[in-house]
MDTraj code that builds the backbone (N, CA, C; nanometers):
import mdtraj as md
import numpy as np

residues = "UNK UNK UNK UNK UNK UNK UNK UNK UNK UNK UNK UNK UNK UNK UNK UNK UNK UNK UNK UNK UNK UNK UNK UNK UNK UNK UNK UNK UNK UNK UNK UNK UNK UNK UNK UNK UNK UNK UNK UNK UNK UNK UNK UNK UNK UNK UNK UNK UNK UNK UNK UNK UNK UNK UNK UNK UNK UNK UNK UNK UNK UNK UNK UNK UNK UNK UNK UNK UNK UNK UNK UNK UNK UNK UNK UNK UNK UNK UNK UNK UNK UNK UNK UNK UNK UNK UNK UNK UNK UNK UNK UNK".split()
xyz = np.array([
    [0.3819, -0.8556, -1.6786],
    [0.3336, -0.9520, -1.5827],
    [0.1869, -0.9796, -1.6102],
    [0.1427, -1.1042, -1.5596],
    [0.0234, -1.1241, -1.6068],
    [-0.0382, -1.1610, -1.5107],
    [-0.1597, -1.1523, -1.4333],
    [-0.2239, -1.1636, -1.3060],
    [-0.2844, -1.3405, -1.3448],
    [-0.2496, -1.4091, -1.2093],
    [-0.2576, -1.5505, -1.2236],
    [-0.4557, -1.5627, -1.2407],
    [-0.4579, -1.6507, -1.2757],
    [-0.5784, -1.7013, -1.2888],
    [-0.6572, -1.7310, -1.1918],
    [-0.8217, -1.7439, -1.1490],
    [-0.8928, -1.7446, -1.0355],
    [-0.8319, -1.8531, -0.9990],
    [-0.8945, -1.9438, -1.0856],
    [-0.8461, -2.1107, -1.0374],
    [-0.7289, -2.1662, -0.9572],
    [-0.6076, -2.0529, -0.9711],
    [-0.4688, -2.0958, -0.9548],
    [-0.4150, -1.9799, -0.8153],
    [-0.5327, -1.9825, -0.7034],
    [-0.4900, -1.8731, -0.5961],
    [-0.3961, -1.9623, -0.5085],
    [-0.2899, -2.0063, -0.5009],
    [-0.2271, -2.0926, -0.3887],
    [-0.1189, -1.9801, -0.3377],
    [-0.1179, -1.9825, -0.1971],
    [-0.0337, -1.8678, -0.1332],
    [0.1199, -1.8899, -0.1715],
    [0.1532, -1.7878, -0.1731],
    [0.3275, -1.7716, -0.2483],
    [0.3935, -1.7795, -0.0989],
    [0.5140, -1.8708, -0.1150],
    [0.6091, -1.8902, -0.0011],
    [0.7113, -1.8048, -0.0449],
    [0.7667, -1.7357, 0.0689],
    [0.8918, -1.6439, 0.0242],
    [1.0057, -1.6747, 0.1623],
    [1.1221, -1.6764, 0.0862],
    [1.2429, -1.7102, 0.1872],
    [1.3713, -1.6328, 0.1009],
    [1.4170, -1.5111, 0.1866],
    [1.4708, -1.4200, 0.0889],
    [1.6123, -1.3829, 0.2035],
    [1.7341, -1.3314, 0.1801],
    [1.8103, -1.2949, 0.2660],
    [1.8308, -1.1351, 0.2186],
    [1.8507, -1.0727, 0.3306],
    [1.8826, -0.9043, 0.3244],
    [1.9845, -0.8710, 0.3498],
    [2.0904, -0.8220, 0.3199],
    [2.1791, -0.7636, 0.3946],
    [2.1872, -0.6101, 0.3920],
    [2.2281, -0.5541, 0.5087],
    [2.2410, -0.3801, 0.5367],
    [2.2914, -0.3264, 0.4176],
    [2.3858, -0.3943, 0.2992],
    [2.4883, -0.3531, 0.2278],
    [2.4357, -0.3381, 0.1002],
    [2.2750, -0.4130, 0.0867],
    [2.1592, -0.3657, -0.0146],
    [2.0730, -0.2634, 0.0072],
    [1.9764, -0.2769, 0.1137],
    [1.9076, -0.2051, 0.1770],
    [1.9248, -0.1136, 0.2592],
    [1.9926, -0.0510, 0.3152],
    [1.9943, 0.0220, 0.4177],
    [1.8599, 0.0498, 0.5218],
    [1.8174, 0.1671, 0.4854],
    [1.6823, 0.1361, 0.4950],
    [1.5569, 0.0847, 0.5449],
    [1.5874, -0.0310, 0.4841],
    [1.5061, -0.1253, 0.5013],
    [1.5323, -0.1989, 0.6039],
    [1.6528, -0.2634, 0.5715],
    [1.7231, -0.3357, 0.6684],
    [1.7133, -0.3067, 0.8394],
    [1.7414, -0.1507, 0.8387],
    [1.7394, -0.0989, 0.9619],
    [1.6163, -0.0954, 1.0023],
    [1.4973, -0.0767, 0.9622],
    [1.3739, -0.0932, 0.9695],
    [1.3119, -0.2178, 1.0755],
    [1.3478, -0.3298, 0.9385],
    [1.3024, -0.4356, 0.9817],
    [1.3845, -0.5345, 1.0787],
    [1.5054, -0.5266, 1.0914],
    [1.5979, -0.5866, 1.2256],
    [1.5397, -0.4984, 1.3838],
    [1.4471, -0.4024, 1.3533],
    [1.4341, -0.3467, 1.5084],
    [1.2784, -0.4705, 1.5920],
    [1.2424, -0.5748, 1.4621],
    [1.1513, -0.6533, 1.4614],
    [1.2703, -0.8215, 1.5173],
    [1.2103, -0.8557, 1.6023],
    [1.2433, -1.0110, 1.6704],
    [1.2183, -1.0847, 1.5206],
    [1.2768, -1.2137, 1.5160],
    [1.2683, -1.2801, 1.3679],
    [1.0689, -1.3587, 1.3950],
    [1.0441, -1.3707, 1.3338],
    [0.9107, -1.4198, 1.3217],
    [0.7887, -1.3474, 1.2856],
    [0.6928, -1.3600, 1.3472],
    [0.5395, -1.2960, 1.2593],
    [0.5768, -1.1209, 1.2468],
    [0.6153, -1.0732, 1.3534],
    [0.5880, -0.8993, 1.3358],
    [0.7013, -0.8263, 1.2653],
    [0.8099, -0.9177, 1.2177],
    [0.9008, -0.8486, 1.0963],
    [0.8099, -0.8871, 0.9546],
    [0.7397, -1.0119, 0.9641],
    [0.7091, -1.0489, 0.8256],
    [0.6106, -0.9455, 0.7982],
    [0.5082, -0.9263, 0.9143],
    [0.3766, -0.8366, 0.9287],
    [0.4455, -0.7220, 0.8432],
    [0.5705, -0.6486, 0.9183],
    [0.6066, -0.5066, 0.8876],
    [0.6650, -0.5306, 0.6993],
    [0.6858, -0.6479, 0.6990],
    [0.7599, -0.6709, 0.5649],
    [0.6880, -0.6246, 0.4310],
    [0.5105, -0.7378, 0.5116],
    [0.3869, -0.7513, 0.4112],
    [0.3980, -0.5996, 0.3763],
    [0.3348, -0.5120, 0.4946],
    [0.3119, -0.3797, 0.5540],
    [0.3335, -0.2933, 0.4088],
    [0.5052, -0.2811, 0.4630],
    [0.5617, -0.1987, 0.3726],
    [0.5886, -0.2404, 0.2220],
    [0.5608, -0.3826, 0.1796],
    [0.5240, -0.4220, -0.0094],
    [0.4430, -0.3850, -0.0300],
    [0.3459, -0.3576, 0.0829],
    [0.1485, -0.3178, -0.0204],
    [0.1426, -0.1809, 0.0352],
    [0.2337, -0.0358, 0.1107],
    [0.1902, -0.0102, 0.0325],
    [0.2909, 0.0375, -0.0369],
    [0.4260, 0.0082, -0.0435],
    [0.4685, 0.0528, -0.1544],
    [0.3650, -0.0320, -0.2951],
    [0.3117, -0.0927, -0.3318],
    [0.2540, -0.1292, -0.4386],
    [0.1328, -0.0141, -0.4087],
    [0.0840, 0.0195, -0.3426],
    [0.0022, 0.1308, -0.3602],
    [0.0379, 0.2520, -0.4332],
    [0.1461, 0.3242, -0.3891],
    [0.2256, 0.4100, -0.4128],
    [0.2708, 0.3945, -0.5423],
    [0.3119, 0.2765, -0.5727],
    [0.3282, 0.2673, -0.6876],
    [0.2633, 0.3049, -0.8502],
    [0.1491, 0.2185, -0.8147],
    [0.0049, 0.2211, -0.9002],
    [-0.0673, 0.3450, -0.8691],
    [-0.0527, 0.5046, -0.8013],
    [-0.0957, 0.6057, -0.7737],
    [-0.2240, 0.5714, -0.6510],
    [-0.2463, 0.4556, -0.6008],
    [-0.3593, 0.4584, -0.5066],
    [-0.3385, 0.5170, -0.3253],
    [-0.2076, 0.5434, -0.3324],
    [-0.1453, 0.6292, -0.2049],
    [-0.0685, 0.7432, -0.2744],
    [-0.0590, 0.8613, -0.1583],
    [0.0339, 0.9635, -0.2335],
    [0.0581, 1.0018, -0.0955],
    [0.2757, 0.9868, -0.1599],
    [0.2794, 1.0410, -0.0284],
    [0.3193, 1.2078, 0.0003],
    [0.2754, 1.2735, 0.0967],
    [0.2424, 1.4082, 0.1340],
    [0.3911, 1.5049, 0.1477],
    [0.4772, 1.3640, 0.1925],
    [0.6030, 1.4108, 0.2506],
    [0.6991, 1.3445, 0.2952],
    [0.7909, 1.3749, 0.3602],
    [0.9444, 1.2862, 0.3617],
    [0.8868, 1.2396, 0.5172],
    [0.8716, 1.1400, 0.5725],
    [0.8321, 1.1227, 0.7129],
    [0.6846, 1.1547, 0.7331],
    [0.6573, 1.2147, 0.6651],
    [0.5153, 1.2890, 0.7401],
    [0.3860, 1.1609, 0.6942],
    [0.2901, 1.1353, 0.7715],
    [0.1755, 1.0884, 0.7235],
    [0.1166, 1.0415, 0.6150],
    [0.1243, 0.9505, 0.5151],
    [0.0431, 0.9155, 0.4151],
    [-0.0787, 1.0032, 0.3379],
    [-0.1307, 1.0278, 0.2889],
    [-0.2583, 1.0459, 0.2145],
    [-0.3336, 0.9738, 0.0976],
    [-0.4375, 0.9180, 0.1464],
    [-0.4878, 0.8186, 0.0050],
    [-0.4913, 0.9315, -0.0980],
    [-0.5327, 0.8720, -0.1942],
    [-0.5556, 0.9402, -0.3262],
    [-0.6690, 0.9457, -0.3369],
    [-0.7862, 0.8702, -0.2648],
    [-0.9236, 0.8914, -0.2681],
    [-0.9363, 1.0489, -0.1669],
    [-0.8714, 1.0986, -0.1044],
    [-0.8838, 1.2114, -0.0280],
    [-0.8412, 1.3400, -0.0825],
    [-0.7827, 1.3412, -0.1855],
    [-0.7151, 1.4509, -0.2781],
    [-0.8757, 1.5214, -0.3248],
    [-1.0038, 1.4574, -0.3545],
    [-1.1568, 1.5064, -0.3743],
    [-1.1498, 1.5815, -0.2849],
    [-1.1349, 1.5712, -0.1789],
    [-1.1808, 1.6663, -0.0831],
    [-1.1317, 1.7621, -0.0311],
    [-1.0340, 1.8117, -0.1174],
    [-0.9335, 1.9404, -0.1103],
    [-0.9580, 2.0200, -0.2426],
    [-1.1273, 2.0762, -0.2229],
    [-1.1431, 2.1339, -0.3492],
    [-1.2084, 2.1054, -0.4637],
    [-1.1770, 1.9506, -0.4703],
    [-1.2816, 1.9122, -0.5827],
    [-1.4002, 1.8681, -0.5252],
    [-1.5542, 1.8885, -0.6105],
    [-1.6527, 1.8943, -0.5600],
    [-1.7245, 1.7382, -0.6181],
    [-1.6231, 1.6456, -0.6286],
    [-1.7152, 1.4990, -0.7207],
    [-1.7475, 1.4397, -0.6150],
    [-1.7350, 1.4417, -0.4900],
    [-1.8120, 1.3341, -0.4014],
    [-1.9417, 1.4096, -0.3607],
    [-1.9187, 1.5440, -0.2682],
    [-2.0346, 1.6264, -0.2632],
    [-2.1384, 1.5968, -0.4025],
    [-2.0755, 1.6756, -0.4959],
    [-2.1766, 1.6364, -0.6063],
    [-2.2655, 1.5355, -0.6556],
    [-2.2087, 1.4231, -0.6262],
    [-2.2862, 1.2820, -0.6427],
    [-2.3722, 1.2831, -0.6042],
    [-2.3725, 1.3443, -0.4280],
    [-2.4696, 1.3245, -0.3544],
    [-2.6366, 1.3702, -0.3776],
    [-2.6111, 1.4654, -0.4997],
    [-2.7627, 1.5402, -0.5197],
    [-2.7609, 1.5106, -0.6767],
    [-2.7249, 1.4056, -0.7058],
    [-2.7707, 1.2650, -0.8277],
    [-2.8909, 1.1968, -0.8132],
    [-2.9880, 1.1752, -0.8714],
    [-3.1175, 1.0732, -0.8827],
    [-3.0468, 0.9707, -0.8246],
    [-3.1492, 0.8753, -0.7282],
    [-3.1480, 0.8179, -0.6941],
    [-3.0849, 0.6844, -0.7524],
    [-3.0380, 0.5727, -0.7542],
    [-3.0210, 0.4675, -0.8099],
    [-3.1710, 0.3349, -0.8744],
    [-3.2581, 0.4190, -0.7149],
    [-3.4108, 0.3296, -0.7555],
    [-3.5025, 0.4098, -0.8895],
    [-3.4751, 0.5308, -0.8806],
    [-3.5343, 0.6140, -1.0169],
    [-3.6177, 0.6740, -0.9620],
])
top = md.Topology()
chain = top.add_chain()
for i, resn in enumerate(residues, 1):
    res = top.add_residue(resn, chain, resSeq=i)
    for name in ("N", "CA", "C"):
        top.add_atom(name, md.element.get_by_symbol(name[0]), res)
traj = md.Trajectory(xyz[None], top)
C-alpha cells in the first residue's frame, strides 16, 4: 500500500454490510449501537485502534482487561525517559 499524497486528502466514504455470520464479534458489538453517528463513532473507535495494535503502537495487556500504550512499557523498568531528563539542555 502506498500512503496517498498531501495534495490528494479527500475524506473516504464507506458503505459496507455486516452480517453476524462474518463477524460475530463485532457484529454483536456494534448492533448494541442505534444506526447512525455512535455505531460509526464505535466503528472508527475500534479500526484505529486495531491499526494501532497492529503497527505495535498499542499492546494489549490481556483478554478484556485494559489497553496499554507501548509508550508506557519505559516505565516498567526501563530508565530512557528518566534518563533524558539529566541530558544538556537543547539551548546548550
Amino acid at each position: 500500500m502506498s500512503t496517498p499524497s498531501v495534495n490528494n486528502l479527500q475524506p473516504i466514504r464507506l458503505v459496507f454490510e455486516l452480517a453476524r455470520a462474518d463477524h460475530p464479534r463485532l457484529y454483536d458489538d456494534l448492533i448494541q449501537f442505534h444506526k447512525g453517528t455512535k455505531r460509526v463513532n464505535r466503528l472508527r473507535l475500534l479500526a484505529y485502534d486495531g491499526l494501532l495494535v497492529q503497527n505495535g503502537l498499542l499492546v494489549v495487556t490481556g483478554h478484556g482487561l485494559p489497553y496499554q500504550s507501548a509508550g508506557n512499557r519505559t516505565q516498567q523498568g526501563g530508565g530512557d525517559i528518566t534518563n533524558d531528563l539529566f541530558l544538556p539542555s537543547l539551548d546548550g
